[in-house]
N, C-alpha and C positions, 0 to 999 in steps of 0.2 A: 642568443644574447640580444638583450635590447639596449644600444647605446644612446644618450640624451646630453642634452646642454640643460643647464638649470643655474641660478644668482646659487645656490646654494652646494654645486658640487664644482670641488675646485678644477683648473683645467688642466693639472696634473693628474688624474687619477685613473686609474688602469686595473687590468686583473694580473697578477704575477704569478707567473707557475713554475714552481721548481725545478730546476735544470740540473738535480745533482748527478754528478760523474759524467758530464756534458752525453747526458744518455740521447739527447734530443737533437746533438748536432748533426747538422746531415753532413756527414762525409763523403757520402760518394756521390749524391743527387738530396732532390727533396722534389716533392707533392703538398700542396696546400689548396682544401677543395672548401668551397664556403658558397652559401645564397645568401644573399644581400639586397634589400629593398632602402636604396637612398630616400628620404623623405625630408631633408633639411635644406633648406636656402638662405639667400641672405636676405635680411629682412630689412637693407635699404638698397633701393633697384641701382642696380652698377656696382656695389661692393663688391672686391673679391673677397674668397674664403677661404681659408688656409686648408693644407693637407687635412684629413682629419685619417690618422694611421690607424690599422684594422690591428697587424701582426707585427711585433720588431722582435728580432733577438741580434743582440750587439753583434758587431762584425762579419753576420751572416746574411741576412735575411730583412727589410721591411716594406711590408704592402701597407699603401695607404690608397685611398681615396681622393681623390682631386676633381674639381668642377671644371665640365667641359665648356666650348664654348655657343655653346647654345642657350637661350633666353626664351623663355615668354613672354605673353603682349605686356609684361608688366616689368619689365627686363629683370627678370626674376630666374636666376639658375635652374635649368631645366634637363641638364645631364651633366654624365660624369665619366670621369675615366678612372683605371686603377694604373695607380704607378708600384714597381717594382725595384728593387734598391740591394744589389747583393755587394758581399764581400767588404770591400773597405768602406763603399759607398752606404752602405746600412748605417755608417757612423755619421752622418751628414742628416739633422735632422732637416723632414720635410718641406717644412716652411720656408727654411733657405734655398731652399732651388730651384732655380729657374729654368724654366723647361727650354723657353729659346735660347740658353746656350749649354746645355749640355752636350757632350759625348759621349754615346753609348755605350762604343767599345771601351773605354778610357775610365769611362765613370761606372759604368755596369748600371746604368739608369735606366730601366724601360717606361713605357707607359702602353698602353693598350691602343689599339689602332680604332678600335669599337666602342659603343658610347653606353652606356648604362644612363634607363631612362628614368628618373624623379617620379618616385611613387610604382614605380613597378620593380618584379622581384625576378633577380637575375645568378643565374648558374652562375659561378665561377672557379675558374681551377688554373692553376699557376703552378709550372712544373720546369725541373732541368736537371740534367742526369749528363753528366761528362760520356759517357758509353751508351748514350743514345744519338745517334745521326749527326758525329764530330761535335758535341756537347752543344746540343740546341736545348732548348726550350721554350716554352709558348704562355702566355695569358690567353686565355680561353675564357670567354665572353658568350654565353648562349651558344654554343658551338661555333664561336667565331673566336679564328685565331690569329694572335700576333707574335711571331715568332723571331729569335733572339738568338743569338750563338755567342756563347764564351769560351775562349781556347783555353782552358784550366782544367784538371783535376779534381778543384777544388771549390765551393766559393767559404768554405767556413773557417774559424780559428777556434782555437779552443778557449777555455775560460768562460764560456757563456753560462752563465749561474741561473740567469734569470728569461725569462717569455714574458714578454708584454701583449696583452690583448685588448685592445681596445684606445691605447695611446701612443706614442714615442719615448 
């Protein structure tokens, strides 16, 4: 999938994939594996840039993208991190959160400890299973991992109708 900004596609728009009989919700764990080549910046030096979310499904699940803090000579965003958002926290769109004050355990917010670099293409895979290693999980970054623990069962609800790809 090729995702774009353009004056002429609105900034709501997404791909939606049917979630009938919440066939998709992960009950017990989930797996989401994806390559990703960031190529967008801001195009006035020092502007921030808001989340721009890859995966959301309501109350479960949303991976987005977020600029890290590294610059070119032109102070021009030059990495990135992927942030991870489970459970209640999925309901929380991206833009609003601020990373110096969350709580990871509290909020279920991750981000990536590893940088994905502007114009190169990076493995990614984002996993967690309550019955793997007292319910860890990891963002996995070119085989570099950041790893997370949720004391749950659980992170999904039901009712999820809809998969968003490419927006919040």
């Amino acid at each position: 999938l090729n995702f774009y900004t353009s004056n002429n596609t609105p900034d709501d728009s997404c791909l939606i994939y049917p979630n009938a009989d919440d066939v998709y919700n992960p009950e017990h764990g989930f797996s989401l594996d994806f390559w990703i080549n960031p190529k967008y910046d801001n195009t006035t030096p020092g502007q921030e840039m808001s989340a721009g979310t890859i995966f959301h499904m309501s109350s479960s699940i949303a991976v987005s993208l977020l600029t890290g803090s590294l610059r070119d000579e032109h102070n021009l965003v030059d990495d990135y991190k992927i942030m991870l958002q489970l459970s209640h926290s999925a309901d929380i769109s991206p833009r609003d959160i601020s990373l110096d004050s969350i709580n990871a355990q509290s909020d279920l917010i991750f981000t990536s400890s590893f940088s994905l670099r502007k114009n190169n293409w990076h493995h990614v895979n984002v996993y967690w299973d309550p019955k793997y290693n007292n319910a860890s999980g990891s963002i996995v970054i070119d085989e570099n991992y950041s790893d997370f623990h949720i004391p749950s069962s659980s992170i999904s609800t039901k009712d999820n109708k809809i998969i968003c790809i490419g927006n919040y």
